[in-house]
C-alpha positions in Angstrom: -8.1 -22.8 20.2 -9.9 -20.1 21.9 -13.1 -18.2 20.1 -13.2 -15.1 19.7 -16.3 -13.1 21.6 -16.7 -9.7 21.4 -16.6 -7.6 24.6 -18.9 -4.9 26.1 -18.4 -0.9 25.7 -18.9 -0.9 29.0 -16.7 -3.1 30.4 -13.9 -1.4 27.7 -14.5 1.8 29.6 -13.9 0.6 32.7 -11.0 -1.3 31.8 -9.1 1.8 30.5 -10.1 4.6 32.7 -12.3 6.1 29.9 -15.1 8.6 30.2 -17.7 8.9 27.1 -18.2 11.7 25.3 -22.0 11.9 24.1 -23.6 8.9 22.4 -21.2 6.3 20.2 -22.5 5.1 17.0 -22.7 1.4 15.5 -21.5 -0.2 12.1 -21.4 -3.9 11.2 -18.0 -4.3 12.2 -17.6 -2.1 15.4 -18.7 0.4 18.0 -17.3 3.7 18.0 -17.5 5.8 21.1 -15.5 9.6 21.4 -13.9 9.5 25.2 -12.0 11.0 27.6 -8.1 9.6 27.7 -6.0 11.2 30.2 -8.2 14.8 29.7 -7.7 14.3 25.6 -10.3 13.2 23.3 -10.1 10.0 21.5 -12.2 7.5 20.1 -12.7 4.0 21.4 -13.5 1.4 18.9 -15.1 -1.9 19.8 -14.8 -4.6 17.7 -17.7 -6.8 16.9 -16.0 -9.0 14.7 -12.8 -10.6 14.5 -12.0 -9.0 11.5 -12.2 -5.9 12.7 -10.6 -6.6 16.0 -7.5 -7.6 13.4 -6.9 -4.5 11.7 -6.8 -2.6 15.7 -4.2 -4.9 15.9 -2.7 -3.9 12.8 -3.1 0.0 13.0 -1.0 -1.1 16.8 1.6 -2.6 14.8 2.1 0.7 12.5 3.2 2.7 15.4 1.6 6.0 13.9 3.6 6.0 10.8 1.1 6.6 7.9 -1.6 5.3 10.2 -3.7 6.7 13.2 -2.1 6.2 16.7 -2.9 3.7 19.3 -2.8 4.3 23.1 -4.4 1.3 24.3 -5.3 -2.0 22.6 -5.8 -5.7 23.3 -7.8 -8.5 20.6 -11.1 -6.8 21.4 -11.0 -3.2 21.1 -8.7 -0.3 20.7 -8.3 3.4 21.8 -7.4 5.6 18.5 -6.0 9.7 18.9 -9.1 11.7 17.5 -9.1 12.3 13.7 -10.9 15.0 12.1 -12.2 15.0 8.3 -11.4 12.8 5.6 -10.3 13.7 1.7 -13.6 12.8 0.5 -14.3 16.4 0.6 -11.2 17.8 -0.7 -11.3 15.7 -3.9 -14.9 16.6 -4.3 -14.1 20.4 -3.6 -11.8 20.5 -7.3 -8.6 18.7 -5.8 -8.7 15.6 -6.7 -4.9 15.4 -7.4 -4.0 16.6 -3.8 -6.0 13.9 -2.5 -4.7 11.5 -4.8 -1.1 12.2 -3.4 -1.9 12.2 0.3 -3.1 9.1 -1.0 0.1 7.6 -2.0 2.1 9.4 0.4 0.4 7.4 3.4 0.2 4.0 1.1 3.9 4.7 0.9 4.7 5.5 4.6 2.4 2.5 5.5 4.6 0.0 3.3 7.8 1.2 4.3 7.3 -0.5 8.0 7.0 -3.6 6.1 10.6 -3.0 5.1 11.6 -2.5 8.0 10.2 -4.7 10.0 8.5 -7.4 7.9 9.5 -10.6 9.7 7.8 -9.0 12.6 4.6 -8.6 11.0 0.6 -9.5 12.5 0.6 -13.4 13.1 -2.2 -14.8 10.8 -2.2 -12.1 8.0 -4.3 -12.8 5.0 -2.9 -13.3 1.5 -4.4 -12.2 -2.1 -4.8 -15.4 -3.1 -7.6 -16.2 -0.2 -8.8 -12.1 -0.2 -9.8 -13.4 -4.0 -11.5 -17.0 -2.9 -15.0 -14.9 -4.4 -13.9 -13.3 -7.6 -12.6 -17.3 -8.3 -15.8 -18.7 -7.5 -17.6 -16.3 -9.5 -15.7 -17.0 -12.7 -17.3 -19.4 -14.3 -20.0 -17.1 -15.4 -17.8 -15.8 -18.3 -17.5 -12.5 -19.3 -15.3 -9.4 -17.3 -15.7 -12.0 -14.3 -13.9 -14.9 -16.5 -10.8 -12.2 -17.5 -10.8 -10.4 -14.4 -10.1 -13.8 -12.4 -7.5 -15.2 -14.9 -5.5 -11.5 -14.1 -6.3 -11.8 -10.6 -4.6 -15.6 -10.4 -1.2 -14.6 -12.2 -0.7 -11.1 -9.9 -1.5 -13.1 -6.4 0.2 -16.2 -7.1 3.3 -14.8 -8.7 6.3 -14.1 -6.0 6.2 -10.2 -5.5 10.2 -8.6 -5.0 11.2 -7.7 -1.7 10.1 -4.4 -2.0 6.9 -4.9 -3.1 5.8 -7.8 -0.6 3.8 -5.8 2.2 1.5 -5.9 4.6 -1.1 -3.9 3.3 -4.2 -1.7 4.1 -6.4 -3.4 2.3 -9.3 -0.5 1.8 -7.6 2.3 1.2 -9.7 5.0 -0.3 -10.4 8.7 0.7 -13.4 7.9 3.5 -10.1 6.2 5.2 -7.7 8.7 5.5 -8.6 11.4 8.6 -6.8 14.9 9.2 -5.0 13.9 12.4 -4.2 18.3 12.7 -0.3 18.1 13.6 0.1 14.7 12.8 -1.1 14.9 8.9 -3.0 12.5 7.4 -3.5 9.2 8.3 -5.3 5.7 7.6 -7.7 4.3 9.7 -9.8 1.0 9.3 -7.3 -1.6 7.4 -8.1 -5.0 6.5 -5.5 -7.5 7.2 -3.7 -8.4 4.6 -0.1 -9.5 2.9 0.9 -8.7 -0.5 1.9 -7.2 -3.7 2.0 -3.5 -2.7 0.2 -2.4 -5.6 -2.9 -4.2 -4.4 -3.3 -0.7 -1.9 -3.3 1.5 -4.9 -6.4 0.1 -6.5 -8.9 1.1 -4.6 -8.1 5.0 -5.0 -9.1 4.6 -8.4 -12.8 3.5 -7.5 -13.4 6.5 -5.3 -14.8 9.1 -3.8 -17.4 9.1 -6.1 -18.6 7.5 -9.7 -18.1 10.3 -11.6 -14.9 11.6 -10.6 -13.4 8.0 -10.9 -14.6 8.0 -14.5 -13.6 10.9 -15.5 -10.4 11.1 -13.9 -9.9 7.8 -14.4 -7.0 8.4 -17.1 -5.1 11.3 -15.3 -5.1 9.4 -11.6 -3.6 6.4 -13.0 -0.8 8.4 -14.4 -0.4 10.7 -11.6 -1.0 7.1 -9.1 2.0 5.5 -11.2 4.2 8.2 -10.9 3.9 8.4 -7.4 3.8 4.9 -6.6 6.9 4.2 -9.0 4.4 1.9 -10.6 4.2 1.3 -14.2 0.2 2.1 -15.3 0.1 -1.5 -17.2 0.8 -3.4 -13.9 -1.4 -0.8 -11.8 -4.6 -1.2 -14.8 -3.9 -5.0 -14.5 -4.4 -4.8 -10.7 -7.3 -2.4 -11.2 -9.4 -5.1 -13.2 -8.5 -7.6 -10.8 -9.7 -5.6 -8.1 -13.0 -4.2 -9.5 -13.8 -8.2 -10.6 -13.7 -9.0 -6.9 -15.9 -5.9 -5.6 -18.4 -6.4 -8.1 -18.0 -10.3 -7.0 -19.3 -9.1 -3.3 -21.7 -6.7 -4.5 -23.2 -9.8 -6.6 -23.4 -11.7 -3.5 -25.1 -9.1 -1.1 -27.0 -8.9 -4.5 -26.0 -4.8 -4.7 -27.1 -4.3 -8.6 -25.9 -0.9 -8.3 -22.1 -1.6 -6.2 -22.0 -4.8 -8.6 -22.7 -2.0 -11.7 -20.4 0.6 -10.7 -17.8 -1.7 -10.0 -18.0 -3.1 -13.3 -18.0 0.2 -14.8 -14.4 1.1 -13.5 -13.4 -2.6 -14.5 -14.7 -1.7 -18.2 -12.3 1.6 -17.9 -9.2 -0.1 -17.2 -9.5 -2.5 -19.3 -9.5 -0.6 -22.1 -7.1 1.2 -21.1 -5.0 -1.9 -20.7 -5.7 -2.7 -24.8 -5.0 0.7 -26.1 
């Protein structure tokens, strides 16, 4: 089996006929650099893991429904059409509901390519049950960590219906979704994963910012459940799975203060789950 290895910007820009556009910028996962494509602005990510390299291949496979168009791709890198601003600003501007339903809208057009195509999916998709591996680890320490596990085991191990088996974005939240102008709003940046649907939803609920989940916390999940055609027990069930694993990473990359947060919106739903 061959390793993976990252390849050069440089060599990328050669490959595709691509002229930078000022200076690109680095994250853990990638290299981003605004081009030149055929006299239209783009951006070219590089991947420096496989991970990332993965969800290019993914955002390929989506074809521009719900998600941000590819031109040019291979298991290294990827050239994306040029998004504008995301809906962090909109829900922190006083419409948190409209961002909440672009939301779902693209989590919606982004799962409905599973149904039409799922036995074409991404070889080597990840399921729930391994996405998890850290929350199960972490469980013997008792507490939120203990119950959010024991949740997070029934939901990813029990057979989802063939509607709600997906391949999913994995990370969607508000920072992910760009204005794409004539093309709406669309994802960018998916993990690579396979499974319950609802899974996509979760995340929404943690974001963009502390205060707005908390106190919105009640209205979003019944807004989120009636535009997801979700019932709010199933998405608070998948909420406390989900916060249990993000505080598990946070605990690991010893974040007090992700791990914190994290817990905080785990604390919220399930509560609400006991009412």
């Amino acid at each position: 089996m061959t390793r993976w290895r990252p390849a050069s910007v440089d060599d990328v820009l050669i490959r595709w006929s691509l002229e930078p556009l000022g200076s690109g910028f680095s994250t853990p996962s990638s290299h981003l650099q605004p081009v030149l494509r055929r006299g239209e602005r783009a951006m070219l990510k590089v991947a420096r893991t496989e991970e990332e390299a993965n969800g290019c291949r993914l955002l390929a496979w989506w074809d521009g429904t719900g998600a941000a168009r590819v031109f040019e791709h291979d298991d290294t890198a990827a050239v994306l059409a040029w998004g504008g601003s995301s809906l962090v600003d909109i829900a922190k501007g006083g419409d948190d509901d409209g961002a909440i339903r672009v939301l779902c809208s693209v989590a919606e057009r982004l799962h409905s390519v599973s149904r039409r195509k799922f036995d074409e999916r991404p070889d080597g998709l990840i399921p729930l049950d391994s996405w998890f591996r850290s929350l199960f680890l972490r469980a013997g320490t008792g507490g939120f960590y203990a119950r959010s596990a024991e949740l997070a085991r029934r939901l990813v191990f029990d057979a989802a219906g063939p509607d709600d088996l997906v391949v999913l974005h994995g990370d969607l939240h508000h920072d992910n979704v760009l204005d794409f102008g004539g093309s709406g709003w669309l994802a960018v940046d998916p993990k690579y994963l396979v499974g319950n649907r609802v899974f996509d939803y979760t995340n929404i609920l943690c974001n963009p910012a502390q205060d707005i989940a908390e106190s919105r916390f009640d209205q979003r999940v019944g807004l989120i459940s009636q535009l997801a055609g979700v019932p709010e027990s199933t998405l608070l069930e998948w909420t406390v799975a989900w916060t249990g694993l993000s505080a598990s990473w946070a605990a690991e990359d010893r974040d007090v203060a992700a791990e914190q947060r994290a817990l905080r919106i785990g604390a919220i739903a399930e509560a609400s789950l006991g009412r």
